[in-house]
PDB file of N, CA, C and O in Angstrom:
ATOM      1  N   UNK A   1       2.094 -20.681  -5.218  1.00  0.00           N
ATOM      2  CA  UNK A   1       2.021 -19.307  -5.656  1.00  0.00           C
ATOM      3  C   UNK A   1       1.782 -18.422  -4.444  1.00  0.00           C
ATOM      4  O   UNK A   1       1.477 -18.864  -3.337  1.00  0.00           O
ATOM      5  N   UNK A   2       1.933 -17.220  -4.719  1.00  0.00           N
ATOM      6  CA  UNK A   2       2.150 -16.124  -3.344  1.00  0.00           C
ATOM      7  C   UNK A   2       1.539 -15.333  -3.672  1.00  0.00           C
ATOM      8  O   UNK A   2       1.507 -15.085  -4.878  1.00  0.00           O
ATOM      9  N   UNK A   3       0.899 -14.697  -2.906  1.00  0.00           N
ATOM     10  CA  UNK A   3       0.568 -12.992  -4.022  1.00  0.00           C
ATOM     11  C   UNK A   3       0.670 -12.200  -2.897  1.00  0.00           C
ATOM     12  O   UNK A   3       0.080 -12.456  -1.848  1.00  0.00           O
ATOM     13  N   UNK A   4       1.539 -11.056  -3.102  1.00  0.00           N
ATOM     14  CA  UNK A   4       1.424  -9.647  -2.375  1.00  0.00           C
ATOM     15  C   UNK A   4       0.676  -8.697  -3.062  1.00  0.00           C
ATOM     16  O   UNK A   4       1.178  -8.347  -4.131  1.00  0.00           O
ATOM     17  N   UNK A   5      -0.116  -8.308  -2.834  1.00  0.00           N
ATOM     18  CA  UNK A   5      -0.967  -6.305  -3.412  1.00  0.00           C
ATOM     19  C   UNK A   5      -0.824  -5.951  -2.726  1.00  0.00           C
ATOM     20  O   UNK A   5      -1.108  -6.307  -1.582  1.00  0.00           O
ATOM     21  N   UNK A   6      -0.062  -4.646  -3.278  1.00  0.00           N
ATOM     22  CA  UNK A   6      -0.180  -3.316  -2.543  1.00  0.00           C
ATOM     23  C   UNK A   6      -0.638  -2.012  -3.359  1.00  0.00           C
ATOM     24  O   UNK A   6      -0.754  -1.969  -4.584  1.00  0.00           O
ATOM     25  N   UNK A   7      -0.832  -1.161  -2.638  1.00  0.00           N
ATOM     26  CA  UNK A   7      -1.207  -0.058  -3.517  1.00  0.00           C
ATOM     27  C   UNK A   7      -0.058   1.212  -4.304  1.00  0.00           C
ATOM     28  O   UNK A   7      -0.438   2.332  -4.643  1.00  0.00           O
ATOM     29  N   UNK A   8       1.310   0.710  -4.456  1.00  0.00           N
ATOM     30  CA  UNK A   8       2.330   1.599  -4.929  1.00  0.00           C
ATOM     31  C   UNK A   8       2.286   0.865  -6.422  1.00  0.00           C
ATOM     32  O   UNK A   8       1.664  -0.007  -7.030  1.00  0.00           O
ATOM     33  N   UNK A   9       3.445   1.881  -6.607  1.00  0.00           N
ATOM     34  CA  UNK A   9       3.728   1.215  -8.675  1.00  0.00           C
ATOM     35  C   UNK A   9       2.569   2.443  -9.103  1.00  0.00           C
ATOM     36  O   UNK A   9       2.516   3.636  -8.804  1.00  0.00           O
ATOM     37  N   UNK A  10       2.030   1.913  -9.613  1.00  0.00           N
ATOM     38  CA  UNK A  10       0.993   2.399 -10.885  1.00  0.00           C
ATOM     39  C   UNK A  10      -0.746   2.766  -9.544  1.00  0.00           C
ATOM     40  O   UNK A  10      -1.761   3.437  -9.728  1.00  0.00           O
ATOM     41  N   UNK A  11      -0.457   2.251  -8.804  1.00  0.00           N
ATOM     42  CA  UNK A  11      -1.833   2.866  -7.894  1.00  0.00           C
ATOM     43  C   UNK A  11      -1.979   3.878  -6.968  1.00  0.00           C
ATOM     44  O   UNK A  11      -2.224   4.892  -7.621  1.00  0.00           O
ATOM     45  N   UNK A  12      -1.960   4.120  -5.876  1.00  0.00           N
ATOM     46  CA  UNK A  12      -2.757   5.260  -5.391  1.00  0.00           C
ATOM     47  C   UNK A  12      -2.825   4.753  -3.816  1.00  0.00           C
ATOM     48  O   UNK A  12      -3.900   4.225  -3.532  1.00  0.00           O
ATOM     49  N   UNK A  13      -1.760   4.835  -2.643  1.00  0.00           N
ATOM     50  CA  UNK A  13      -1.610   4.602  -1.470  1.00  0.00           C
ATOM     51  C   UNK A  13      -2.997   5.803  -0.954  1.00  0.00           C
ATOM     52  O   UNK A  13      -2.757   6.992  -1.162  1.00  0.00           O
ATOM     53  N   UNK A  14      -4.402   5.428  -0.296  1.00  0.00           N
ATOM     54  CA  UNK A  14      -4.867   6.548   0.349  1.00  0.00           C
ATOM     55  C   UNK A  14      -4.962   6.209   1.742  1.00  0.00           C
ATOM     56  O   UNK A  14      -5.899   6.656   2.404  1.00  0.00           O
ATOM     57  N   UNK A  15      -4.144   5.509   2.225  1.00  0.00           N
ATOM     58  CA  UNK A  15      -3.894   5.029   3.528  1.00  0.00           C
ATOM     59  C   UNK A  15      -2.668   5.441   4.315  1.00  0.00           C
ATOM     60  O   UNK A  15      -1.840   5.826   3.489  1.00  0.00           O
ATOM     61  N   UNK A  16      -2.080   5.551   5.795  1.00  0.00           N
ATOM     62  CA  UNK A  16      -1.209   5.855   6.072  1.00  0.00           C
ATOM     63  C   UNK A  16      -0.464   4.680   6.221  1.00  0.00           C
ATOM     64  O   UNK A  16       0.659   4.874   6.686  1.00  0.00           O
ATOM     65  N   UNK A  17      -0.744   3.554   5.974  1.00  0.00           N
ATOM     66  CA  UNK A  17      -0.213   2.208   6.267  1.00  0.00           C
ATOM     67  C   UNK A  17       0.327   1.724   5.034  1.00  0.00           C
ATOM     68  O   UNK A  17       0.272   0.546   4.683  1.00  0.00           O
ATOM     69  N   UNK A  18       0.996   2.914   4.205  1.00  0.00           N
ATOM     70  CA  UNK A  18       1.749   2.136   3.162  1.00  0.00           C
ATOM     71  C   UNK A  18       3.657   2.497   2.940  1.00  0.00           C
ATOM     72  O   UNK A  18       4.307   3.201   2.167  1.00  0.00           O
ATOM     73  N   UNK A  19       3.941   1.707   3.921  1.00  0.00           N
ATOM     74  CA  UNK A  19       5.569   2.059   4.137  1.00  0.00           C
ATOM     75  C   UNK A  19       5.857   0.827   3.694  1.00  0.00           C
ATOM     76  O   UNK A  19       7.083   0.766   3.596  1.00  0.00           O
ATOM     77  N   UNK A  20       5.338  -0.234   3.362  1.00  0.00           N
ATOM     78  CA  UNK A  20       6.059  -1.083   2.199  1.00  0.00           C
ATOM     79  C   UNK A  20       6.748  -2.151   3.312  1.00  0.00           C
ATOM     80  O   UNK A  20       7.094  -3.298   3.031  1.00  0.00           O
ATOM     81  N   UNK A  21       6.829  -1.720   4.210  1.00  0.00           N
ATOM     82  CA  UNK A  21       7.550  -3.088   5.421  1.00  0.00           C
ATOM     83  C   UNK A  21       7.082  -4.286   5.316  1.00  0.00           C
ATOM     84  O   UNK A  21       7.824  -5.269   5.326  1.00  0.00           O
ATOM     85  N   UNK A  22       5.523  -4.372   5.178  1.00  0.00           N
ATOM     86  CA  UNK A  22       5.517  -5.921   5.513  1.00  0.00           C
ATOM     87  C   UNK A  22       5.639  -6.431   4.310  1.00  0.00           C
ATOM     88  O   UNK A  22       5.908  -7.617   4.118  1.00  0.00           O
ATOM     89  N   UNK A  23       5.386  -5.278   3.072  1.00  0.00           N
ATOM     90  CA  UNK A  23       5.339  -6.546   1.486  1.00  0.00           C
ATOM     91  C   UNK A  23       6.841  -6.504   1.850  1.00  0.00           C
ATOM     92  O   UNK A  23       6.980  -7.580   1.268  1.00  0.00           O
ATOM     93  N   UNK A  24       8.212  -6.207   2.330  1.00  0.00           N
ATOM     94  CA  UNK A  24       9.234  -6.211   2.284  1.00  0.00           C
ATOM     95  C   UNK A  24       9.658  -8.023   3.764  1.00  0.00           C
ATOM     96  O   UNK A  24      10.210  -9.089   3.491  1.00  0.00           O
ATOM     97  N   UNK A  25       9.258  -7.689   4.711  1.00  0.00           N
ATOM     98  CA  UNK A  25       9.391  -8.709   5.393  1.00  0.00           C
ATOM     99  C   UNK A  25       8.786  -9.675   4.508  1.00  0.00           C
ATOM    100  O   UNK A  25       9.611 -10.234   3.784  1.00  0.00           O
ATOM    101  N   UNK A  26       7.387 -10.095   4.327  1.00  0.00           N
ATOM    102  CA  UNK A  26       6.643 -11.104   3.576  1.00  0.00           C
ATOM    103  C   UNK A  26       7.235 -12.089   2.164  1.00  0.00           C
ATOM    104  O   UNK A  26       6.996 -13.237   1.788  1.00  0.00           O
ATOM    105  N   UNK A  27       8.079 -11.016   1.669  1.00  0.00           N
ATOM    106  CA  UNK A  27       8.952 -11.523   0.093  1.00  0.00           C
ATOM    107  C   UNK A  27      10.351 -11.826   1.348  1.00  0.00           C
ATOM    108  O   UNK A  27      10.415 -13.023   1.626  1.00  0.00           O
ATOM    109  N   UNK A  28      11.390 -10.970   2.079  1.00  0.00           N
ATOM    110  CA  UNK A  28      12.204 -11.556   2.251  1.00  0.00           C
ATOM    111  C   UNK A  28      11.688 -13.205   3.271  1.00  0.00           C
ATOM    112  O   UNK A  28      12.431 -14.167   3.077  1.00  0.00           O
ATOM    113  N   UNK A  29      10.735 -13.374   4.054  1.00  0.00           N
ATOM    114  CA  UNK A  29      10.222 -14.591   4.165  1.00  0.00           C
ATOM    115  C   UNK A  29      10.222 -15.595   3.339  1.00  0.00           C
ATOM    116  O   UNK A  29      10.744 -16.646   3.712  1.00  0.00           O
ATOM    117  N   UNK A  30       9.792 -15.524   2.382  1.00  0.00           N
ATOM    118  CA  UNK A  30       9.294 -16.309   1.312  1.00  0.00           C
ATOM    119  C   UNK A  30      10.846 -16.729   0.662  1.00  0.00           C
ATOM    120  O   UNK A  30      11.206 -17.893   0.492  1.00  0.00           O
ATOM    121  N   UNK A  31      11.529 -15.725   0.397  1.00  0.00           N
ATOM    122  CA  UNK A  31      12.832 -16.248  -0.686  1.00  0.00           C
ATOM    123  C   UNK A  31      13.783 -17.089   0.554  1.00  0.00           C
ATOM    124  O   UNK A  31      14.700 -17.811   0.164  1.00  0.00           O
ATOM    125  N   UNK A  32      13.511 -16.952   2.041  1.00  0.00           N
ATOM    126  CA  UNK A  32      14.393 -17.789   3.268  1.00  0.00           C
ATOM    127  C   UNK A  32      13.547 -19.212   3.229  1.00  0.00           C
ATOM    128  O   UNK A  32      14.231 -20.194   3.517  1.00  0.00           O
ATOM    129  N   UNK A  33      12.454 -19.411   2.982  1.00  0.00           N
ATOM    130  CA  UNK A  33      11.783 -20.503   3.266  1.00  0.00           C
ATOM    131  C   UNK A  33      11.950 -21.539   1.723  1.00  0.00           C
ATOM    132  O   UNK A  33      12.156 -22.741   1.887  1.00  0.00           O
ATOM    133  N   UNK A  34      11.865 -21.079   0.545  1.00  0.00           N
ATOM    134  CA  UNK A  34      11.802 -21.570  -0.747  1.00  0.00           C
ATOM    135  C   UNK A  34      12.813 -21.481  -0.749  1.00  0.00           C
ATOM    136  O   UNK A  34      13.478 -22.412  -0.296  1.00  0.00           O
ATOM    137  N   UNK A  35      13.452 -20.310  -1.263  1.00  0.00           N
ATOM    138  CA  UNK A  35      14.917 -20.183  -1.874  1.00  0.00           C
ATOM    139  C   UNK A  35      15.943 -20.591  -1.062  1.00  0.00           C
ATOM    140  O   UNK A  35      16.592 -21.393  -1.733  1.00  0.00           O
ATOM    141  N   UNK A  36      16.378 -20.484  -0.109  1.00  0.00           N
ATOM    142  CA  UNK A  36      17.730 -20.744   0.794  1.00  0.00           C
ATOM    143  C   UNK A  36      17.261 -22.169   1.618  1.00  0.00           C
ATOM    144  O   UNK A  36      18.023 -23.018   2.081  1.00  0.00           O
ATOM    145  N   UNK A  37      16.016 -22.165   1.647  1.00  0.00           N
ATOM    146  CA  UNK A  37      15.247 -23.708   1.831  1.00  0.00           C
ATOM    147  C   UNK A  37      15.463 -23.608   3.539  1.00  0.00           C
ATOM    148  O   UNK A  37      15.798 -24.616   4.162  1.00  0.00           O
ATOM    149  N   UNK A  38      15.286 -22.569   4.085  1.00  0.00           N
ATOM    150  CA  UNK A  38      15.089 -22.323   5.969  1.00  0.00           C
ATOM    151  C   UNK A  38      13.331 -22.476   6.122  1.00  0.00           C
ATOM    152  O   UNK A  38      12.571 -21.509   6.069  1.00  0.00           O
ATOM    153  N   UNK A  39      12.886 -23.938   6.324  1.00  0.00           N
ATOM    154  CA  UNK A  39      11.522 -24.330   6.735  1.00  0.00           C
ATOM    155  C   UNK A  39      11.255 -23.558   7.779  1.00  0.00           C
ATOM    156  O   UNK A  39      10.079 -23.203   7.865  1.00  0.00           O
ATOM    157  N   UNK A  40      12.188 -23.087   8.824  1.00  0.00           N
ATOM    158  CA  UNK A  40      11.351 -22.135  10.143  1.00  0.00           C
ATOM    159  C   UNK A  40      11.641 -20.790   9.643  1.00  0.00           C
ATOM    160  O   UNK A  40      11.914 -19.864  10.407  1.00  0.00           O
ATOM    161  N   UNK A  41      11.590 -20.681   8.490  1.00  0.00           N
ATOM    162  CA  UNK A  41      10.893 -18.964   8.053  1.00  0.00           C
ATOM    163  C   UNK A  41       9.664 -18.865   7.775  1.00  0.00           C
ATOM    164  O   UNK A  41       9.161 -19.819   7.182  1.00  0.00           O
ATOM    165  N   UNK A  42       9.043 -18.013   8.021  1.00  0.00           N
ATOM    166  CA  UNK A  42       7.880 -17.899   7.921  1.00  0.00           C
ATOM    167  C   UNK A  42       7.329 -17.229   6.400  1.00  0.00           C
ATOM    168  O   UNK A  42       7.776 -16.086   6.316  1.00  0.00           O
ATOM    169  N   UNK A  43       6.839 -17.445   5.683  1.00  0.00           N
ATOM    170  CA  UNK A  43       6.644 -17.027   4.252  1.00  0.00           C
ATOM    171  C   UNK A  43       5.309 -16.419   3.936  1.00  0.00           C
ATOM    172  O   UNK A  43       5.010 -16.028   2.808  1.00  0.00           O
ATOM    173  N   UNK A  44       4.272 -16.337   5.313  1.00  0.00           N
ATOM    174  CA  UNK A  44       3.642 -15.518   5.160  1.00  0.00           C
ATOM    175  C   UNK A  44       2.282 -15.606   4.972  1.00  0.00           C
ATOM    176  O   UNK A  44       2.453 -15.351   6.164  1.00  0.00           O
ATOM    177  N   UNK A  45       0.982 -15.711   4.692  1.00  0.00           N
ATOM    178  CA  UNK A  45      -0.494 -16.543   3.728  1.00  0.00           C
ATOM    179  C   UNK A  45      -0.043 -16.570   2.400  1.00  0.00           C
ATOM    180  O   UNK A  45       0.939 -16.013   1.908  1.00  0.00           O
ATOM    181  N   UNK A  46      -0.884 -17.288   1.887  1.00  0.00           N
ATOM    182  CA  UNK A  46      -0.707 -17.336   0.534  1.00  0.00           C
ATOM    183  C   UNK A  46      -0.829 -15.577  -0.421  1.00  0.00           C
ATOM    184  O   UNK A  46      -0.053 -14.773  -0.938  1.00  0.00           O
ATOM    185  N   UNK A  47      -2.434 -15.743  -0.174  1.00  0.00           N
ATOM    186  CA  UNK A  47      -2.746 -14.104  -0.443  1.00  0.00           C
ATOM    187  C   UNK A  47      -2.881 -13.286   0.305  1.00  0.00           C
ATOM    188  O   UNK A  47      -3.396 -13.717   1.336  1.00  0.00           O
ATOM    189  N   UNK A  48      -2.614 -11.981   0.329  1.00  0.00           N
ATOM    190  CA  UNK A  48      -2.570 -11.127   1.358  1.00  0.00           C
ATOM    191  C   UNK A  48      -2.641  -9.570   0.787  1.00  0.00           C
ATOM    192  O   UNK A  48      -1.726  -9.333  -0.002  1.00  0.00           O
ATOM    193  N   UNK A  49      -3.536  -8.472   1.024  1.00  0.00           N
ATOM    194  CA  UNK A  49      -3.442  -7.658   0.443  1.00  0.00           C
ATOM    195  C   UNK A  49      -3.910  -6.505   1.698  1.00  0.00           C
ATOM    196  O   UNK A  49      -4.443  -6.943   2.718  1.00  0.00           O
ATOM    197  N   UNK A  50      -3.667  -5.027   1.533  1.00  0.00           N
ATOM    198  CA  UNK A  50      -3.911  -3.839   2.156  1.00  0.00           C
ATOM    199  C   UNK A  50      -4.921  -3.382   1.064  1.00  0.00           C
ATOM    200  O   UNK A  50      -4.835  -3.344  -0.164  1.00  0.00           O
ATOM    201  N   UNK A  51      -6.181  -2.956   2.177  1.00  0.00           N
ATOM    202  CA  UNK A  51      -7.348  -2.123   1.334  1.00  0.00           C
ATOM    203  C   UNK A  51      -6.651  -0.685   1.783  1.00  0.00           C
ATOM    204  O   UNK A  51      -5.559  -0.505   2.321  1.00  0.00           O
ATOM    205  N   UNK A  52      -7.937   0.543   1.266  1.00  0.00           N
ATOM    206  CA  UNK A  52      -7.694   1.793   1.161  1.00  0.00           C
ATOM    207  C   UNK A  52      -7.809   2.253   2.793  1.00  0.00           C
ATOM    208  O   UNK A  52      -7.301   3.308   3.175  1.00  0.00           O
ATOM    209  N   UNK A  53      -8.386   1.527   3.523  1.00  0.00           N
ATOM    210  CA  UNK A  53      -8.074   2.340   5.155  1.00  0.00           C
ATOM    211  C   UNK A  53      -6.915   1.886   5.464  1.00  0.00           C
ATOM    212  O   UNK A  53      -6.569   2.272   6.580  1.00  0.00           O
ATOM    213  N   UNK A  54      -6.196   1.251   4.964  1.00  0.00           N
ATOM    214  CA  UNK A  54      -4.970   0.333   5.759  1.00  0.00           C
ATOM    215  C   UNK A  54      -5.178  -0.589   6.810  1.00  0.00           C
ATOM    216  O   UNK A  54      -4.524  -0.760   7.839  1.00  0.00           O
ATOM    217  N   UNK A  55      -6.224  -1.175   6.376  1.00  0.00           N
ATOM    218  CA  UNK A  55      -6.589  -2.948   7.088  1.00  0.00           C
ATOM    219  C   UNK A  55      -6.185  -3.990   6.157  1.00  0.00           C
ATOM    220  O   UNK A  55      -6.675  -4.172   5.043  1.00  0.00           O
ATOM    221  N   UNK A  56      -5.111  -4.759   6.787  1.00  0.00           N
ATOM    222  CA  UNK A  56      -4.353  -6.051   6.089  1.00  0.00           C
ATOM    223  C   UNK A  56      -5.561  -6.936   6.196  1.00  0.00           C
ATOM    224  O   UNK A  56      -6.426  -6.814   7.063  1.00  0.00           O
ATOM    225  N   UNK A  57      -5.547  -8.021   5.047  1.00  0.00           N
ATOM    226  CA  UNK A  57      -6.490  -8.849   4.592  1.00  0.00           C
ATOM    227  C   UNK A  57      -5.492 -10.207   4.009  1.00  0.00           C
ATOM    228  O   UNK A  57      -4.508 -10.258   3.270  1.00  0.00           O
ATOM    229  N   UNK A  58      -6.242 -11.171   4.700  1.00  0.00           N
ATOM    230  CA  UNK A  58      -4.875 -12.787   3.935  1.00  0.00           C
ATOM    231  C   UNK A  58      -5.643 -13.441   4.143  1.00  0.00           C
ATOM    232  O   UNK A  58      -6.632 -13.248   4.849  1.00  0.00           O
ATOM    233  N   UNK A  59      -5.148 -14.923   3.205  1.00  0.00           N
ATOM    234  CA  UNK A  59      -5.451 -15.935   3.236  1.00  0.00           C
ATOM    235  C   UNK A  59      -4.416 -17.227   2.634  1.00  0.00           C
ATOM    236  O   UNK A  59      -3.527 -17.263   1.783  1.00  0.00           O
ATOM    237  N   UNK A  60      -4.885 -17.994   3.327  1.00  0.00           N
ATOM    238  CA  UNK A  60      -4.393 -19.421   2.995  1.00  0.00           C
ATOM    239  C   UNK A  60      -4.514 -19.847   1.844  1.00  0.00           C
ATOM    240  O   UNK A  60      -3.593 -20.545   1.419  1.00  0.00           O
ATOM    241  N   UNK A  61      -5.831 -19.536   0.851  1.00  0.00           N
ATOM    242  CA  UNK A  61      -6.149 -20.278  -0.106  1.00  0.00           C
ATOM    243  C   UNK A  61      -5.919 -19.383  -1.219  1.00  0.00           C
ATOM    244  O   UNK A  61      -5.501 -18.260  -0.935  1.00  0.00           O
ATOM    245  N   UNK A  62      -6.150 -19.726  -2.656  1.00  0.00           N
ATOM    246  CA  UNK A  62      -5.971 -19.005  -3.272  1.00  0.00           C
ATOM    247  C   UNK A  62      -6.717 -19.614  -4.671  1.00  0.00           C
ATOM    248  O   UNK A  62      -6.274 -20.549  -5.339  1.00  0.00           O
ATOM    249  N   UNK A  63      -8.112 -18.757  -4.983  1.00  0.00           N
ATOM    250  CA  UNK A  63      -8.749 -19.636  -5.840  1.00  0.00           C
ATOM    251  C   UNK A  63      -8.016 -19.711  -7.650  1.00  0.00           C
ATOM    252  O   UNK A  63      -8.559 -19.342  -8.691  1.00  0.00           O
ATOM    253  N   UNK A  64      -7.278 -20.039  -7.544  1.00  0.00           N
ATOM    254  CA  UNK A  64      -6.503 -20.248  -8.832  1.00  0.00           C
ATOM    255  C   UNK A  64      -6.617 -21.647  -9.730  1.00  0.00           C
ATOM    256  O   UNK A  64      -6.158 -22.700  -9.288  1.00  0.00           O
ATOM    257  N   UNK A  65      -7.192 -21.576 -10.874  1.00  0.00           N
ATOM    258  CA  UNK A  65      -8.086 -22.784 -11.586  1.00  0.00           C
ATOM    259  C   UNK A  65      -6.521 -23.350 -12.329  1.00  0.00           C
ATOM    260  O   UNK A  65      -5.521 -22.668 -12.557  1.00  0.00           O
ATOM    261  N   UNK A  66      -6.708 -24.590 -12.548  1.00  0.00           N
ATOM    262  CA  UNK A  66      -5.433 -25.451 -12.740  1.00  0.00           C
ATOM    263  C   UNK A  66      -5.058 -25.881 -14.306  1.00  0.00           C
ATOM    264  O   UNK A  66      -4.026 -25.982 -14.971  1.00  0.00           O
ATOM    265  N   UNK A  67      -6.845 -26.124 -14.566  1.00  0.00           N
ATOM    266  CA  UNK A  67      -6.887 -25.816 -16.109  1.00  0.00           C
ATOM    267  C   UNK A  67      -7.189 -24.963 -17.164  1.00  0.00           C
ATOM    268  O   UNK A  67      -7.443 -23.954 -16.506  1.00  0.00           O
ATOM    269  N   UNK A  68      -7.348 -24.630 -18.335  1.00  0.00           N
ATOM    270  CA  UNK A  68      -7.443 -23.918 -19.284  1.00  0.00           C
ATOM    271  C   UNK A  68      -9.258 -23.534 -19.262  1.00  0.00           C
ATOM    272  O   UNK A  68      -9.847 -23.569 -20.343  1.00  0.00           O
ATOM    273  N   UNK A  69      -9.996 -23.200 -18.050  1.00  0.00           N
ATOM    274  CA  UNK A  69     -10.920 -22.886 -18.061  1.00  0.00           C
ATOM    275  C   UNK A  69     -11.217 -21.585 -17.896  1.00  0.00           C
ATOM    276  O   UNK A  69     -11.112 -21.205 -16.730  1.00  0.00           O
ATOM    277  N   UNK A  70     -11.518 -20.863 -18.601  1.00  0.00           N
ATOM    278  CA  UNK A  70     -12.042 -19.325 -18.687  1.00  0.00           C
ATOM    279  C   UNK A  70     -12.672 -18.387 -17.072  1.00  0.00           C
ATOM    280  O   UNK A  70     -13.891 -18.321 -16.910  1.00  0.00           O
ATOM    281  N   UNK A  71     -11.988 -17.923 -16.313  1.00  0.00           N
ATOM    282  CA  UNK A  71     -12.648 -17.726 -15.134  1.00  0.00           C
ATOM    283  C   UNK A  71     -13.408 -16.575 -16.054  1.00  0.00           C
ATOM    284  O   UNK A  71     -13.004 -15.953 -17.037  1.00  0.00           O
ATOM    285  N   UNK A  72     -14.979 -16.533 -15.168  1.00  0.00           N
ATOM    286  CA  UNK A  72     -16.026 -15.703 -15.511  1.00  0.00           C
ATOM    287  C   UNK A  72     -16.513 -14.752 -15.057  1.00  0.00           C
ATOM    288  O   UNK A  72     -17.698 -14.672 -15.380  1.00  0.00           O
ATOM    289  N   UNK A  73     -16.001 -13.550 -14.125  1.00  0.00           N
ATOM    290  CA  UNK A  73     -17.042 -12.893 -13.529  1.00  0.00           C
ATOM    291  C   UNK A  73     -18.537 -12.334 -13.465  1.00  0.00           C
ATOM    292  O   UNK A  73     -19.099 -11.761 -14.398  1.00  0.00           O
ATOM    293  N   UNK A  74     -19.021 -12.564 -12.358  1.00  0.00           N
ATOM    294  CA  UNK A  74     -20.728 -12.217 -12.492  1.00  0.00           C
ATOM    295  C   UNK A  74     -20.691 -11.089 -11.120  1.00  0.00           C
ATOM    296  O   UNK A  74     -21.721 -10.516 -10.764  1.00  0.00           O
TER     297      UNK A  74
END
């Protein structure tokens, strides 16, 4: 699984760092590495998101539960 966030669609860009390039490089990555099956594309972290100053944030992991267990916030 992949996840891009950004702040367009339905949210509220209050950053100047939202021209949409890298969620645009990051997905065409991803569909060269999976889809057309080119292993030296780069596809990007797993998760990766832009906060409201426009500082990029990623990661490798992605805590996503496998079974039918209720995630809980506290």
């Amino acid at each position: 699984m992949k996840v891009i966030w950004y702040c367009g669609g339905h949210g509220a860009c209050l950053s100047s760092n939202n021209t949409g390039e890298v969620n645009i490089d990051r997905t065409l990555g991803w569909l060269d590495h999976y889809v057309k099956g080119d292993k030296t594309a780069d596809p990007g972290p797993t998760f990766e998101y832009v906060d409201q100053t426009g500082q990029f944030w990623a990661s490798d992991t992605y805590p996503v539960r496998t079974d039918d267990t209720p995630l809980t916030a506290v």
